[in-house]
N, C-alpha and C positions, 0 to 999 in steps of 0.2 A: 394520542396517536402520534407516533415517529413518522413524517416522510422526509424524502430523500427526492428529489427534485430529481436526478436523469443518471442511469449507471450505462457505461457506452461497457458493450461485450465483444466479443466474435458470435461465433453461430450454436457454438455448444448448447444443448438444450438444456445442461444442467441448470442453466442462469431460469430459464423458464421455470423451472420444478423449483427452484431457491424462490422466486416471487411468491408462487402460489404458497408454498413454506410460511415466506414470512408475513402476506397478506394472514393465512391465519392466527398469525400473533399480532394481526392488529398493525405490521410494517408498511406500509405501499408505497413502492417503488417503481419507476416507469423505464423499461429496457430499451435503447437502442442499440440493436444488433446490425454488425457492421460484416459483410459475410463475402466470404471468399479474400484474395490476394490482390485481383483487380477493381476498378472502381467501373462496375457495370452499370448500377443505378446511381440514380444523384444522391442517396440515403450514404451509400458508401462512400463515393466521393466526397460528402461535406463532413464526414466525419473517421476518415482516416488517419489523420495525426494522433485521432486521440487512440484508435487501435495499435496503432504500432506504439504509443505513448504505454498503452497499460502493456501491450506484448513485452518489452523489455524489463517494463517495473515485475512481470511473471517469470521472467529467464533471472533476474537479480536473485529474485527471492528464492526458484529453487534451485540456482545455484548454490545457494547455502543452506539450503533445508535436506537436499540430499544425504548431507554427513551425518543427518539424526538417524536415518531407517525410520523414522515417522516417531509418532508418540502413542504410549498405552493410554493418557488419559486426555479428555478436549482441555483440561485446566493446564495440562503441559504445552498442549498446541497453539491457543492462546497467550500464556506465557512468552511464547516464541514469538509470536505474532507481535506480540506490544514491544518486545527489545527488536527485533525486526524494524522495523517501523520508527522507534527511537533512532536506530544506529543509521537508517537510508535517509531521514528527516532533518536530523540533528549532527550526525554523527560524519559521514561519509560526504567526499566532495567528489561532485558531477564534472565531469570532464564540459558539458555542454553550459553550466552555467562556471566556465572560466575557474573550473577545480574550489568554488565555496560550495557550501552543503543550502540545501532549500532555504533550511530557516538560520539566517545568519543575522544575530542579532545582537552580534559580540558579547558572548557569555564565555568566548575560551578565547585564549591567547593564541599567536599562531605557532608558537612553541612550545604547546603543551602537548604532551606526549597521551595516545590513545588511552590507555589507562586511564590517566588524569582524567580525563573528559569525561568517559565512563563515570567515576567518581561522582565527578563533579556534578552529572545529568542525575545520577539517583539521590545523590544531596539536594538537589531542587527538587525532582518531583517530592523528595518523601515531606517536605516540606510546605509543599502544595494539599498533600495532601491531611495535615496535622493542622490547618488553617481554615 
């Protein structure tokens, strides 16, 4: 059995109907849903950073998911998701942690032109994965 210790949301019910989803494949997962704008309750209050934390990481993503018009297949959609994910992780530097990227672990130069990097990120994973 996969658990997943605490997913913070908004109010959307979808997140409800995805639990019950993955509890039938055996996932459980515990929701804390953070609701509305203001901090009414102390539930909201103690855990607003982390909604406006995932709100943005949500405006990132489909800022750049818009230009597909979506995908015909979930292995395309996924596909997206994992270089998504690589490029906001690895690849991309945050203005709030002083323009480095999350995981900075001096694997690239600070000269290395985006391309390279790219390169260089699927040269490791594929190598990760052949081991």
């Amino acid at each position: 059995m996969t658990f997943v210790n605490l997913i913070y949301t908004d109010a959307n019910p979808i997140y409800n109907a995805a639990q019950v989803l993955f509890e039938i494949n055996d996932i459980k997962f515990d929701l804390q849903q953070v609701i509305g704008v203001s901090d009414k309750d102390e539930i909201s209050k103690k855990y607003r950073p982390f909604k406006q934390i995932e709100e943005r990481l949500n405006r990132t993503y489909k800022q750049n998911y818009y230009g597909t018009n979506g995908y015909d297949k979930l292995e395309c959609a996924n596909s997206y998701m994992v270089l998504f994910v690589c490029f906001f992780n690895f690849l991309r530097q945050h203005s709030s942690l002083k323009y480095k990227t999350p995981v900075d672990d001096g694997l690239f130069n600070d000269d290395m032109l985006m391309q390279d990097r790219w390169l260089k990120l699927v040269e490791l994973s594929s190598q990760y994965h052949l081991n």
